[in-house]
C-alpha positions as CSV (number, residue, x, y, z in Angstrom):
1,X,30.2,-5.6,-16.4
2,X,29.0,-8.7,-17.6
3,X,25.0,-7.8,-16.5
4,X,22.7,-6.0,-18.7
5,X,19.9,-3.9,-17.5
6,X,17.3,-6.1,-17.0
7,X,18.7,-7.9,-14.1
8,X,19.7,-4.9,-11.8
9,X,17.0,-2.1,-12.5
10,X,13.6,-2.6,-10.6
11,X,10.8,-4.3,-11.7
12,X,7.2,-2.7,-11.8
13,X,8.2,0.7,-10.2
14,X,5.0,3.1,-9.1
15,X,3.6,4.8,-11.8
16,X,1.2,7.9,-11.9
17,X,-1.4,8.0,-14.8
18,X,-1.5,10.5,-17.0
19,X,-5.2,12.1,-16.2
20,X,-4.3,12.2,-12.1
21,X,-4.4,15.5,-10.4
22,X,-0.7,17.4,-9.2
23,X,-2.0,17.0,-5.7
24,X,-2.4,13.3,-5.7
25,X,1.1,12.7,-7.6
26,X,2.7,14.5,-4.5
27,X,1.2,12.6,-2.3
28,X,2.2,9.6,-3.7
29,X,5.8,10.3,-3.9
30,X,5.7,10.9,-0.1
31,X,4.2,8.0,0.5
32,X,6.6,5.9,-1.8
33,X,9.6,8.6,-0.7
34,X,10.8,9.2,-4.4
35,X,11.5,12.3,-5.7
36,X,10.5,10.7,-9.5
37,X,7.9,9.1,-10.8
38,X,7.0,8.1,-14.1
39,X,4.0,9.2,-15.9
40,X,1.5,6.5,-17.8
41,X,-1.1,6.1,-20.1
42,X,-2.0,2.8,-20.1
43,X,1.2,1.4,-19.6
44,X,3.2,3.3,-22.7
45,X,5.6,6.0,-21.0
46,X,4.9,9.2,-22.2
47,X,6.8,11.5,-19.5
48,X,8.6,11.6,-16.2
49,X,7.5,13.8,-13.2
50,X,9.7,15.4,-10.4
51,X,9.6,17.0,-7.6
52,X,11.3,19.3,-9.0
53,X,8.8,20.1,-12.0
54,X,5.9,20.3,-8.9
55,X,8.3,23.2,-7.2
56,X,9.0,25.2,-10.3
57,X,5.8,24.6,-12.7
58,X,3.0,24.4,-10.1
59,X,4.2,26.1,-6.7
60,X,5.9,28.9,-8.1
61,X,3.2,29.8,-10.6
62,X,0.5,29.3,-7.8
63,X,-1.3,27.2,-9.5
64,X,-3.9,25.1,-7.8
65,X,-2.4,21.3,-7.4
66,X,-5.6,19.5,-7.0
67,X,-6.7,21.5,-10.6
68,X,-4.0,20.8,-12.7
69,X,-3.3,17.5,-14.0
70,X,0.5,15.4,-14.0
71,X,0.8,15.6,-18.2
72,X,0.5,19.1,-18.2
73,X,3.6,19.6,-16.2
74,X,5.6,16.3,-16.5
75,X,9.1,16.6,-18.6
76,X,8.4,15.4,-22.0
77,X,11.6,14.7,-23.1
78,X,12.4,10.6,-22.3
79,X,16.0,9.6,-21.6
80,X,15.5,6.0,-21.5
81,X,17.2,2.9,-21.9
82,X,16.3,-0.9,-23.0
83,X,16.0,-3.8,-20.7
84,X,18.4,-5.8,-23.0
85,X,21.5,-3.2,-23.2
86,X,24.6,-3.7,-20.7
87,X,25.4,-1.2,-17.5
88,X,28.2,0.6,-19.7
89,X,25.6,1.9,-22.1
90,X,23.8,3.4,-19.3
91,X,26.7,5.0,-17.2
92,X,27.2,6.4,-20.7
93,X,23.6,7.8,-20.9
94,X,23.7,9.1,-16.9
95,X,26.9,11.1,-17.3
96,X,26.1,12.5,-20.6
97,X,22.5,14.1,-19.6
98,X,23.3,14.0,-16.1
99,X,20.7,12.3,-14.5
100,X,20.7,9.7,-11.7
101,X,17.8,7.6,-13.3
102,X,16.6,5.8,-16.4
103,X,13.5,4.6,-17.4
104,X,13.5,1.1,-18.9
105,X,11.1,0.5,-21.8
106,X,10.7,-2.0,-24.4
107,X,10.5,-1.6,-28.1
108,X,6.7,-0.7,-28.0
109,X,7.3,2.3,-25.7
110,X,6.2,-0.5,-22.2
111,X,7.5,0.6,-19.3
112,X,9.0,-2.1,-17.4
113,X,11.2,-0.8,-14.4
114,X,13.7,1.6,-14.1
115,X,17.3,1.5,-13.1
116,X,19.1,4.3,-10.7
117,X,22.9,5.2,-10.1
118,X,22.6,3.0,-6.9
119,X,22.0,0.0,-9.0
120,X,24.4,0.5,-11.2
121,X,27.7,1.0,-8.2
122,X,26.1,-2.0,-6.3
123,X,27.2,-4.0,-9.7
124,X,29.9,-2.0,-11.4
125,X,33.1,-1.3,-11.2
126,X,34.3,1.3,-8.6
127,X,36.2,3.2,-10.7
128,X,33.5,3.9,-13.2
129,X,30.9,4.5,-10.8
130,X,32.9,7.3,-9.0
131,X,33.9,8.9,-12.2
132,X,30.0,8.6,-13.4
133,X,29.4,10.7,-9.5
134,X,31.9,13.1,-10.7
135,X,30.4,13.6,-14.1
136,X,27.1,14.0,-12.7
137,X,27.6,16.2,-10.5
138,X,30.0,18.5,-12.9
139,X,28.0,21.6,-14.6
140,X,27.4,21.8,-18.6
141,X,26.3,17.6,-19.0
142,X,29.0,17.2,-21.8
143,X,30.4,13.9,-22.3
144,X,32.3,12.8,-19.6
145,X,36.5,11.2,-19.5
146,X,34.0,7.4,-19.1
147,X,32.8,7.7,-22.1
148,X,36.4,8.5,-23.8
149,X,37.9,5.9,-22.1
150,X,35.2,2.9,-22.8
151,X,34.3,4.7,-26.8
152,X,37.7,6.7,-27.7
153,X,37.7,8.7,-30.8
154,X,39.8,7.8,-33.3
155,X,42.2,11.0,-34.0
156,X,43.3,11.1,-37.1
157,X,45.9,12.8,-37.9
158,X,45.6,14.9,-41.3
159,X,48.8,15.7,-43.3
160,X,48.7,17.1,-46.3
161,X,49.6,15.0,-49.5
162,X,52.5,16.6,-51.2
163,X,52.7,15.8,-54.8
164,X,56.4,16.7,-55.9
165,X,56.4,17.3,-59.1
166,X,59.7,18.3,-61.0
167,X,59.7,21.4,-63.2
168,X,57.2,23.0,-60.5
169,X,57.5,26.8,-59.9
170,X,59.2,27.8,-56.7
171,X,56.4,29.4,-55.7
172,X,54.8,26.5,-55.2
173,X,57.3,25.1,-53.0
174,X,57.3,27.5,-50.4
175,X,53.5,26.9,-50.2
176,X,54.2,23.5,-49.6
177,X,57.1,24.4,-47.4
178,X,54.9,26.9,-45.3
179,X,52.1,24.1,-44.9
180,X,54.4,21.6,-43.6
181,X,55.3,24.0,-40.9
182,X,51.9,24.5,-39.9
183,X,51.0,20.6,-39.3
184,X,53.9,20.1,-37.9
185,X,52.5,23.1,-35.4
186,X,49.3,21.1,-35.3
187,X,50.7,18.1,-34.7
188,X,53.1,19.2,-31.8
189,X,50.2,21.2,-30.1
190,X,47.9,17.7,-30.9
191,X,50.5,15.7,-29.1
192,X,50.5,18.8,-25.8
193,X,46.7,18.2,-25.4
194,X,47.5,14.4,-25.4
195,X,49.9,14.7,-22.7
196,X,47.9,17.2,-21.0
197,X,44.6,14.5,-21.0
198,X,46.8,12.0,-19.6
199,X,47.7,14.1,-17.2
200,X,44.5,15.0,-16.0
201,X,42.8,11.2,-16.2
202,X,46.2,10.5,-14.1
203,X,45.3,12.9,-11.7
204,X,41.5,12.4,-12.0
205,X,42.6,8.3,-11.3
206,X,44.6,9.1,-8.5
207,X,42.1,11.3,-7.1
208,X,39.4,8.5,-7.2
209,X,41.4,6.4,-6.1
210,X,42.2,8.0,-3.1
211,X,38.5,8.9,-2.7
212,X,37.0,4.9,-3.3
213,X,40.0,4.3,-0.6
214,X,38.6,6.7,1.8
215,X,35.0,5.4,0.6
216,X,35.6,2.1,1.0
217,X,37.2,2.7,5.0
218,X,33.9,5.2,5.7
219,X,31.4,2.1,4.3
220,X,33.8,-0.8,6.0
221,X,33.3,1.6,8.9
222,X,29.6,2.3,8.3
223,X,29.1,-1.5,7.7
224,X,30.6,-2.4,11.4
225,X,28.8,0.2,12.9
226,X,25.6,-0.6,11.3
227,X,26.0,-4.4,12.0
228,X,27.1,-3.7,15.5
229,X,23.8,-1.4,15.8
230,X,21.8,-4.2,14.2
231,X,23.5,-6.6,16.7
232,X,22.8,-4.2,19.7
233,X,19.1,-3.6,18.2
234,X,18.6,-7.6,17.9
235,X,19.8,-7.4,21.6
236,X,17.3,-5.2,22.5
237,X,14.5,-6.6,20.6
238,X,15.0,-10.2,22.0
239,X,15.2,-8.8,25.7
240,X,12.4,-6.6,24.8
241,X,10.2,-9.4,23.5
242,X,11.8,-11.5,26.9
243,X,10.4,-8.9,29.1
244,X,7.0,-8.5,26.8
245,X,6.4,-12.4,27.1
246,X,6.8,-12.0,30.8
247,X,4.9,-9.4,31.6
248,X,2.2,-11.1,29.7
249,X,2.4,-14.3,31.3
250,X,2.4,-12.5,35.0
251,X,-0.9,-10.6,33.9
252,X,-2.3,-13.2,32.4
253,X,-1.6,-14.8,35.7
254,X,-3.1,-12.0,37.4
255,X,-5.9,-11.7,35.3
256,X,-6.6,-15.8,35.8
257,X,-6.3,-15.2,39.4
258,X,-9.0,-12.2,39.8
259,X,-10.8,-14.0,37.2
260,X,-11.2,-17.0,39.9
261,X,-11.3,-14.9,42.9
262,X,-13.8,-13.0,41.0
263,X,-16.0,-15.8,40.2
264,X,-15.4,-17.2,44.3
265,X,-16.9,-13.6,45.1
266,X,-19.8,-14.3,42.9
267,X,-20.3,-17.3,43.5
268,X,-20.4,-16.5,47.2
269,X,-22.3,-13.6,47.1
270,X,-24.8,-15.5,44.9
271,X,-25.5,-18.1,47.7
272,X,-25.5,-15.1,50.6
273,X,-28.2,-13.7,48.3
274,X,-30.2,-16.8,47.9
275,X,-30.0,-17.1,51.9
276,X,-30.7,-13.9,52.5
277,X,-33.8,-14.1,49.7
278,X,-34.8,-17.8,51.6
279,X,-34.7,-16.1,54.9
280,X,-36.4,-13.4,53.6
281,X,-39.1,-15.0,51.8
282,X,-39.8,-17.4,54.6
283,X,-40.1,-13.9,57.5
284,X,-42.4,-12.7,54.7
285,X,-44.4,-16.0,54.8
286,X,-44.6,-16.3,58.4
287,X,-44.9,-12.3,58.8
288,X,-47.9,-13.3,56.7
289,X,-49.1,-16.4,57.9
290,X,-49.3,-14.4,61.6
291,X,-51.1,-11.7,59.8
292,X,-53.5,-13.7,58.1
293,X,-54.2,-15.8,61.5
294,X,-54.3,-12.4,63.5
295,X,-57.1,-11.1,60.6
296,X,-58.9,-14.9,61.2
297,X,-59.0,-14.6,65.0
298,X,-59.6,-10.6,64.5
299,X,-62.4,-11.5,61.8
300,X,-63.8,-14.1,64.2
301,X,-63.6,-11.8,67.5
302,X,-65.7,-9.5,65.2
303,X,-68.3,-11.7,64.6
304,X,-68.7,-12.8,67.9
305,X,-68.9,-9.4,69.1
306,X,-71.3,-8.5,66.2
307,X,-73.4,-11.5,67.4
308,X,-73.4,-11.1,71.1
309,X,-73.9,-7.4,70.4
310,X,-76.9,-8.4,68.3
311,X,-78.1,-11.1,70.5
312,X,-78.4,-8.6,73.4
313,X,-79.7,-5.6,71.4
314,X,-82.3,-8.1,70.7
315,X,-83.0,-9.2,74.2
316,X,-83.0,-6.1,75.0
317,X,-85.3,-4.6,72.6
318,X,-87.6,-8.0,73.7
319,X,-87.2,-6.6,77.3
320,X,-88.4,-3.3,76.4
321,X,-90.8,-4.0,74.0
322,X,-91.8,-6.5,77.1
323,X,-92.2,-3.6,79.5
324,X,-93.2,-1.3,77.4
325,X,-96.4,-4.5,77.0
326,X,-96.6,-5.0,80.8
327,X,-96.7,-0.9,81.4
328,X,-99.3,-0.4,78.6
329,X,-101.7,-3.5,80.0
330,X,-100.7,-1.8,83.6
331,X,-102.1,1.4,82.4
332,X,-105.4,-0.1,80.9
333,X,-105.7,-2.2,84.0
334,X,-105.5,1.2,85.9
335,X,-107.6,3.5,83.7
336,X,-110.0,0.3,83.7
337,X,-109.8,0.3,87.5
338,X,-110.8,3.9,87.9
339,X,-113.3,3.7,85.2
340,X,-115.0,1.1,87.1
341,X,-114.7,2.8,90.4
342,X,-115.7,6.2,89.0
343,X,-118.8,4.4,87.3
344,X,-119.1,2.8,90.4
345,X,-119.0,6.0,92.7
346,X,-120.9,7.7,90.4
347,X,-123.9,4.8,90.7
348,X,-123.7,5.3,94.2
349,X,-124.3,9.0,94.1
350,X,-127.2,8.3,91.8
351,X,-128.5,5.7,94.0
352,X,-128.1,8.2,97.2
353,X,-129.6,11.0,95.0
354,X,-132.4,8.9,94.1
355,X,-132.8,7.8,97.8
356,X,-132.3,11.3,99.6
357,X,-135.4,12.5,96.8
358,X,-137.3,9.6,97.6
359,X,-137.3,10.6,101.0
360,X,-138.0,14.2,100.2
361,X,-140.8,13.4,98.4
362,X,-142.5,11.2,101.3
């Protein structure tokens, strides 16, 4: 693996600071669809938060989320890794914690990216990364048959220095004879176990093996369908986006159309409505003209009326106030008339009274 970390992890990955409520680090890895995130002050690592550490410290305790803040329940112990170090050093790391992530920092304790198991088998070798799976998912997190392979220990095999020294007791002979048989026991049983681990990383070979086999048919598989789907989905989208443009050309068609015929409807009803107002306005003016010429003729009919009224009310009251003139001067005339003749008649009876005692007296 001739890459180091730096150029398969990725680069500034979303961080949750330190002082941020439980509450709003959930939400965030929903949003982002991670299930870890890693915790910040500044931009100095300082923990790593999952979503398993929200289920067990937070939900099962009851504790409110929006109350208690990411520090206090973030994993404290950092497996991490630096940017500079190659992919073995960190299949290494992965299989012995078991973990499917590592945080990448730099000597100052800087965060800057972090670099998964999917990183790692899109670079590395297909053996290793399906004997890191294996590991990984394998209960206890000892050290897995990848790191024995790529750092073997040296076995050294022990046997005891004899010193044979003539003259020696026989007593110490058989001791020495007796210890001989026992590393030669140790050494025979040494040699078992190293036949036996062959035999297992054999078996474990063949096994992966067949498995990348049958992995590499599912994802040749996977990829065909997928690219066939993609084709089909291009398909789709192009006559999709065919019909779209379409149906937007005919409407915008349409919509030119009864925007014209719209504006010809206006347009027309506009002038009908300024010829109906013209037509309109001139009835009113000549509805008003004949009114105010009937009023005139009315107004002058009045008048004359009024005058000829007045003018014969006048001759009228002349005529009366004429015979009313004509009787009074009748009626002095007349009461004149028989004042005279009364005065007359009267004289005469005088004068006959006077002339019939004249005579008397004679």
């Amino acid at each position: 693996m001739p890459q180091n970390i730096r150029d398969v992890m990725t680069s500034n990955p979303c961080t949750i600071d330190a002082e941020k409520s439980v509450a709003y680090a959930a939400k965030m890895m929903l949003q982002e669809d991670v299930g870890l995130a890693p915790i910040v002050e500044g931009d100095r690592l300082i923990g790593m938060l999952t979503d398993r550490d929200i289920a067990t410290r937070v939900a099962a305790e009851g504790r409110n989320p929006d109350q208690v803040k990411v520090r206090d329940v973030a994993s404290k112990q950092l497996i991490t890794i630096a940017p500079e170090q190659d992919l073995d050093e960190a299949l290494r790391k992965m299989a012995h914690h078991q973990v499917r992530r590592l945080p990448v920092v730099e000597e100052d304790g800087r965060l800057v990216g972090v670099v998964a198991q999917a990183d790692i088998a899109r670079e590395g070798d297909d053996s290793q990364t399906g004997q890191l799976v294996e590991e990984i998912s394998e209960s206890g997190g000892r050290m897995s048959s990848i790191e024995e392979v790529q750092f073997p220990r040296q076995v050294e095999d022990e046997q005891p220095h004899v010193e044979s020294l003539l003259g020696q007791e026989p007593q110490v002979e058989e001791r020495q004879q007796e210890e001989e048989g026992i590393s030669k026991v140790q050494s025979s049983s040494r040699g078992r176990r190293k036949k036996r681990s062959t035999a297992k990383r054999k078996t474990a070979a063949k096994k992966s093996t067949g498995t990348r086999k049958r992995k590499t048919a599912s994802r040749k598989r996977s990829t065909a369908k997928r690219s066939t789907a993609k084709k089909r989905g291009t398909a789709k989208k192009r006559s999709t986006a065919k019909r779209k443009t379409t149906s937007r050309k005919r409407s915008t068609a349409k919509r030119g159309t009864t925007k014209r015929r719209g504006a010809a409807k206006k347009r027309g009803t506009a002038k009908k409505r300024g010829t109906a107002k013209k037509r309109s306005t001139a009835k009113k003016r000549g509805t008003a003209k004949k009114r105010s010429t009937a009023k005139r003729k009315t107004t002058s009919r009045k008048r004359s009326t009024g005058k000829r009224k007045t003018t014969s009310r006048k001759r009228s009251t002349a005529k009366r106030s004429t015979a009313k003139k004509r009787g009074t001067a009748k009626k002095r005339s007349t009461t004149k008339r028989r004042s005279t003749a009364r005065r007359s008649t009267a004289t005469r009876k005088t004068g006959t009274r006077r002339r019939t005692t004249r005579r008397k007296t004679r």
